[in-house]
C-alpha positions in Angstrom: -54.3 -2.0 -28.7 -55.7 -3.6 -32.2 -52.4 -2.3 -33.4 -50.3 -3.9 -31.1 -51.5 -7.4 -30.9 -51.4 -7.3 -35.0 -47.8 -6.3 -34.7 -46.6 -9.1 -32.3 -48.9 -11.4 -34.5 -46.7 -10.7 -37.5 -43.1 -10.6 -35.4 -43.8 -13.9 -33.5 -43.1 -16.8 -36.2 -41.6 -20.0 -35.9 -37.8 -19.6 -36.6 -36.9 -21.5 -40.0 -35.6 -25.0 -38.6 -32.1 -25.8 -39.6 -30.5 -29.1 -39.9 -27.6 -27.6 -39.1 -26.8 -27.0 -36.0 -25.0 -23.6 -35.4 -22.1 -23.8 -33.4 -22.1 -27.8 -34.3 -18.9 -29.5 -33.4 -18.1 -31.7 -36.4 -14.8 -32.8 -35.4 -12.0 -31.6 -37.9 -13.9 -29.3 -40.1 -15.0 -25.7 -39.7 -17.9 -24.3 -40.7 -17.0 -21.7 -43.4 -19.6 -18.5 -44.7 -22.6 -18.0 -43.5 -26.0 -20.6 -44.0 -27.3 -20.0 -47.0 -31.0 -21.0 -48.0 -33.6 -21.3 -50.6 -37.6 -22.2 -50.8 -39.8 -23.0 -53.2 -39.6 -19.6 -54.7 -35.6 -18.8 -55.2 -34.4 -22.1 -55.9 -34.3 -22.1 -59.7 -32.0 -19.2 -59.0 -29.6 -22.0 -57.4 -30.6 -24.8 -59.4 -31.3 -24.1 -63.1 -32.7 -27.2 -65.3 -32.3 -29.5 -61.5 -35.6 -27.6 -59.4 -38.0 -29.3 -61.0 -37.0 -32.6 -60.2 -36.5 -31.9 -56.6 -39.9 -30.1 -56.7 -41.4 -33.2 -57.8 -40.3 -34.8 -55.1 -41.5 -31.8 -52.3 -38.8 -29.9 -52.2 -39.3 -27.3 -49.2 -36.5 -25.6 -48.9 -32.3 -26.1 -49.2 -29.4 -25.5 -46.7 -26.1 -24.6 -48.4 -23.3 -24.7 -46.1 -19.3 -24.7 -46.9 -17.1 -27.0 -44.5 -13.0 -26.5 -44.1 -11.0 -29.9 -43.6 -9.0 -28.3 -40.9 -5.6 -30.9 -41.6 -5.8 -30.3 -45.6 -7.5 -26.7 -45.8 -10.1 -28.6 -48.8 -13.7 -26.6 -48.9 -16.6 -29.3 -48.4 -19.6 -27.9 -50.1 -22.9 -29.5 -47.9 -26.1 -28.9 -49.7 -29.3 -30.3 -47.8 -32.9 -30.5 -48.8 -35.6 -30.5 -47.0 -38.0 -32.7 -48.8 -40.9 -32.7 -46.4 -41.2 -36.1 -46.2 -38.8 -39.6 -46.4 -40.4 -40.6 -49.4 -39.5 -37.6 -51.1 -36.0 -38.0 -49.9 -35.5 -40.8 -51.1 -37.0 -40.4 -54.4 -34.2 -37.9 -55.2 -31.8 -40.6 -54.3 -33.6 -42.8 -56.7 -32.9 -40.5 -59.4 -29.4 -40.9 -58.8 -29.1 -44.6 -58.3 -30.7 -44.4 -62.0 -27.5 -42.5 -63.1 -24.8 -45.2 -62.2 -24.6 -44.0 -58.6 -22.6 -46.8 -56.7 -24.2 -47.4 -52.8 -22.3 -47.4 -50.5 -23.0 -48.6 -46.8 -22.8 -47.1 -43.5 -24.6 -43.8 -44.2 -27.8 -42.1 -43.7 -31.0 -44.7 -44.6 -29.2 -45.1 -48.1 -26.1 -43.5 -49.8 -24.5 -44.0 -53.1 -21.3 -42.1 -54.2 -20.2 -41.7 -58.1 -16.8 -41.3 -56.6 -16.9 -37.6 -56.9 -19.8 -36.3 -54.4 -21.8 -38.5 -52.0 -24.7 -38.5 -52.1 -27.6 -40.1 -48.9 -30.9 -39.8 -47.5 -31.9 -39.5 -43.6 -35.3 -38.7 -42.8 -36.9 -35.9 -44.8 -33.9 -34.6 -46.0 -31.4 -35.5 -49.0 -27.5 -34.4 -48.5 -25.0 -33.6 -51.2 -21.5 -33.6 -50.0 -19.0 -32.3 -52.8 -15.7 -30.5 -53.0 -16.7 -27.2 -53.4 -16.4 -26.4 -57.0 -15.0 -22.8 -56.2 -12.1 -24.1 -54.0 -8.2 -24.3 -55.2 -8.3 -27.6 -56.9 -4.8 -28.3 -55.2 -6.7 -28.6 -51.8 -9.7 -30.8 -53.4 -10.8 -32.9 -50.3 -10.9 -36.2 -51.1 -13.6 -38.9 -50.9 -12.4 -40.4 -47.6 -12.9 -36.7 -46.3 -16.3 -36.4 -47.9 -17.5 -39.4 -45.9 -15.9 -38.2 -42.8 -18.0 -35.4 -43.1 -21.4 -37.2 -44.9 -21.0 -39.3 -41.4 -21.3 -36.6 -38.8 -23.7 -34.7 -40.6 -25.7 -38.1 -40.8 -25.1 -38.7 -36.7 -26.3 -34.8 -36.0 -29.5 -35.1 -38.1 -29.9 -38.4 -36.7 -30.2 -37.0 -32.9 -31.7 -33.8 -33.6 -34.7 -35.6 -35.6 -34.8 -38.9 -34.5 -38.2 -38.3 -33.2 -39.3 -37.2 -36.9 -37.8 -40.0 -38.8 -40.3 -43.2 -40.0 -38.6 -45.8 -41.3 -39.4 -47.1 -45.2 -37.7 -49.7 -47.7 -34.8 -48.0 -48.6 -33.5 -48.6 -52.1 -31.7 -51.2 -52.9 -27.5 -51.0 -51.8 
């Protein structure tokens, strides 16, 4: 019996929660490979020289997912951290705003762009939309696209964990 309860003990655990939702309808792109993430542990194997800024800042754990533009076929690469808190989202976005990142309106709690990727905070997570560096650089999605997609990434985090999200200063757009 001892045995039992110690084995449904160890199988029950809390699902990891995913800002993504599966099966989320993001109107014009297609989710593309599977969710890919890393925690505390595996992340330098992801991000070499960059983890230790994002630990700084209580990193928890990233969501790697690749979006198709259905119209244009470009590859969207989405990369979301959990930071564990607002304030340590939007300390990684401060890091950026310190590297000639232009803000841009109309976007998580703050965004700013450098015209390639886009870059915004909502709640306790930080989002990196890109064109996926592996994709045919004849199909590169542009940075209308990117918003298009920074936007209804934004609106699903936004209802899924409204109920999580404390508002703070946002830096300066």
């Amino acid at each position: 019996m001892a045995l039992l309860a110690t084995l449904w003990a160890v199988s029950c655990h809390l699902p990891i929660e995913s800002p993504f939702l599966r099966g989320a309808s993001l109107k014009g792109f297609e989710q593309k490979d599977p969710l890919i993430v890393y925690n505390r542990e595996n992340i330098f194997d992801y991000l070499n020289g960059e983890a230790e800024v994002y630990l700084s800042f209580g990193f928890k754990r990233l969501y790697k997912q690749s979006y198709w533009k259905l119209e244009s076929g470009g590859l969207v690469l989405v990369e979301c951290y959990d930071m564990d808190s607002s304030e340590g989202a939007r300390g990684v976005l401060e890091q950026y705003f310190a590297k000639q990142c232009s803000g841009i309106s109309g976007l998580g709690e703050s965004a700013c762009t450098d015209t390639y990727i886009i870059l915004f905070w909502r709640g306790r997570y930080f989002l990196r939309v890109a064109p996926d560096p592996f994709s045919d650089p004849e199909l590169r999605p542009s940075l209308e696209v990117l918003f298009e997609l920074s936007q209804a990434l934004d609106k699903a985090l936004k209802e899924k964990h409204c109920d999580r999200i404390k508002p703070i200063s946002a830096p300066g757009v």
